[in-house]
Structures are given as C-alpha cells and as structure tokens.
C-alpha distance (Angstrom), angle and dihedral (degrees) to the residues before:
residue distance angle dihedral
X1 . . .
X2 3.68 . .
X3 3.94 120.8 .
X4 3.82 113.5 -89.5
X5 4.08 87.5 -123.0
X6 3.63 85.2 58.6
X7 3.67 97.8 49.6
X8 3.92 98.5 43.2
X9 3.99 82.3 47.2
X10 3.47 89.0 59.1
X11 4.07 98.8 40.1
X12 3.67 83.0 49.5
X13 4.34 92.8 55.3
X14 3.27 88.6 35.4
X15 4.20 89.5 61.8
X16 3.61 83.0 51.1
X17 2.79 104.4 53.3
X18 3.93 90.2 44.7
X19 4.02 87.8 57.1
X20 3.49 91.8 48.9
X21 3.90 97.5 50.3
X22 4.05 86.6 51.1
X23 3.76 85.6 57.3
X24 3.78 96.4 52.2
X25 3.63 91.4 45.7
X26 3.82 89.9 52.1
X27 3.74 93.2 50.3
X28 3.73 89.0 44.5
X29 3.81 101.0 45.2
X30 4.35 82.2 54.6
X31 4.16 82.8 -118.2
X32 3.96 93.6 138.1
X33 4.02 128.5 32.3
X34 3.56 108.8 -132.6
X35 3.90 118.7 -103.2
X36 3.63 87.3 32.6
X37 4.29 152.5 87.0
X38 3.04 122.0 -160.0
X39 3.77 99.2 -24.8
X40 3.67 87.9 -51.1
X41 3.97 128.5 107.9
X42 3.86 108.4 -131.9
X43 3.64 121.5 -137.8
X44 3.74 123.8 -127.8
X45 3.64 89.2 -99.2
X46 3.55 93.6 58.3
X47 4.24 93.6 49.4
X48 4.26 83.1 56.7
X49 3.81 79.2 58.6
X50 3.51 100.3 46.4
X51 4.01 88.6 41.7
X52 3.81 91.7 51.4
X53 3.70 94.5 46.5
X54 3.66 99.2 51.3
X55 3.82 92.8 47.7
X56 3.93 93.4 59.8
X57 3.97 90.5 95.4
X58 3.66 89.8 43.5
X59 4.03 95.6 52.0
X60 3.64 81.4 43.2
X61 3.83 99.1 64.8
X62 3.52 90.8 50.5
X63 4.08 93.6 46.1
X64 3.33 89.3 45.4
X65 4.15 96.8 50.2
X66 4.58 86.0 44.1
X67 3.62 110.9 28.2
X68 3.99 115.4 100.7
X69 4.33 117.3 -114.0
X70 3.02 119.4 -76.9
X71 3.26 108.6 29.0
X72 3.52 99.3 53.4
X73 4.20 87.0 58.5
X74 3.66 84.5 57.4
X75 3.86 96.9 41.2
X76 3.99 87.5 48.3
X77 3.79 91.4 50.6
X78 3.94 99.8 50.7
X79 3.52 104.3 37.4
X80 4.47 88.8 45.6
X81 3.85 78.9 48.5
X82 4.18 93.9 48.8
X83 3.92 89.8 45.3
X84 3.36 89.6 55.4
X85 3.84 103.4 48.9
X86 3.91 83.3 44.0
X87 3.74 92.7 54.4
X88 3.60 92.2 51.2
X89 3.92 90.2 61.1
X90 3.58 83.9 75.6
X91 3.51 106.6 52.5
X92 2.85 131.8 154.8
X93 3.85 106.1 36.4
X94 4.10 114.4 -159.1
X95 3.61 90.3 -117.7
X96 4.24 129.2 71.6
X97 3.78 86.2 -143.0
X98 3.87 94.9 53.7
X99 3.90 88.9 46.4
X100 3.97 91.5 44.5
X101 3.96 84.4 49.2
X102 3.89 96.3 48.2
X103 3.70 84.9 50.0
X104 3.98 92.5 51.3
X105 3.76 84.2 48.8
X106 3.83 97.1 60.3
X107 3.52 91.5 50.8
X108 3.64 90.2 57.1
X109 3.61 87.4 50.7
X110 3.84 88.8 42.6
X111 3.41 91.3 62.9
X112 3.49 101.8 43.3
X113 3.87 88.3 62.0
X114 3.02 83.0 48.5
X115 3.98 105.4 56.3
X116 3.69 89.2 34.3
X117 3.90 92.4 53.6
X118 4.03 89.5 50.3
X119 3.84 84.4 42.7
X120 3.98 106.6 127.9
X121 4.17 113.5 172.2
C-alpha cells in the first residue's frame, strides 16, 4: 500500500487538476468572456483572491509531503472540508460538465477525509 502522504498528495493534484479542467471547458464551451465574472470586471484585489484560492491544492501537496504527523491529518481534514463548503457556494454552475466536475471534486475531497481520518503514523 502506498504511504498516506503519497495518496493525499495525489487526491490533492488530482483536485487540481479537476478545477483546472472545469476552467478549460468553460473557456472552451464560450461560457465566460475573458477579463470578466459574471458580467463584472474584477479588481486586482479580487485576482489575489482568485490566485490564492486556486493554489490551496497546490500548497497542499507540498504541506502534505513536509509537515510533521499529526498535524498534517488535521490540516488535510479541515482545509478538504473548507474547499468543499466553499465550492458549494457556487452551485449550481450553468453548465452539466461544470456540475459533473464539482461533483468529481467532492469525491476527491471525500476521500481525502477519508484517508486522512484512517491516517495512523
């Protein structure tokens, strides 16, 4: 069996990954209008925002690879947790894809609860 680093790692690339697919398909699918959301023009401020939010699963591949047991169980748990009540802010997306890959996404999160809550060092 694979370490449990190495799984959440992946779980955590894998929601990346996930987001970023979405984000193609919107682009693709002509659902957004570049330099825009939702009809509105955001302000530098709210780009940082965007920025920090998608590189949560990013800073948590690396946290999850460095930071010391137990606290990195516990870090895993919340923050899959907080994405998840985050994403569902947004629900539901205009397109079936988007919804489809929100749902994906919660699995991912899903399971890394799920790994980290079965997590023994």
């Amino acid at each position: 069996m694979l370490d449990t680093r190495i799984i959440l790692s992946g779980l955590w690339v894998a929601t990346m990954l996930t987001y970023l697919w979405g984000d193609v398909l919107r682009i693709m699918a002509g659902d957004v209008k570049p330099g825009e959301i939702k009809g509105m023009v955001p302000t530098q401020g709210m780009w940082l925002l965007i920025a920090i939010i998608m590189l949560i699963p990013i800073v948590m591949v690396v946290l999850t690879l460095t930071v010391k047991y137990p606290a990195i169980r516990w870090v895993n748990i919340i923050v899959a947790i907080l994405v998840v009540v985050f994403n569902l802010f947004g629900l539901p997306y205009k397109g079936a894809y988007d919804n489809f890959l929100i749902i994906v996404s919660f699995v991912f999160n899903a399971l890394t609860v799920w790994y980290a809550w079965k997590w023994v060092a």
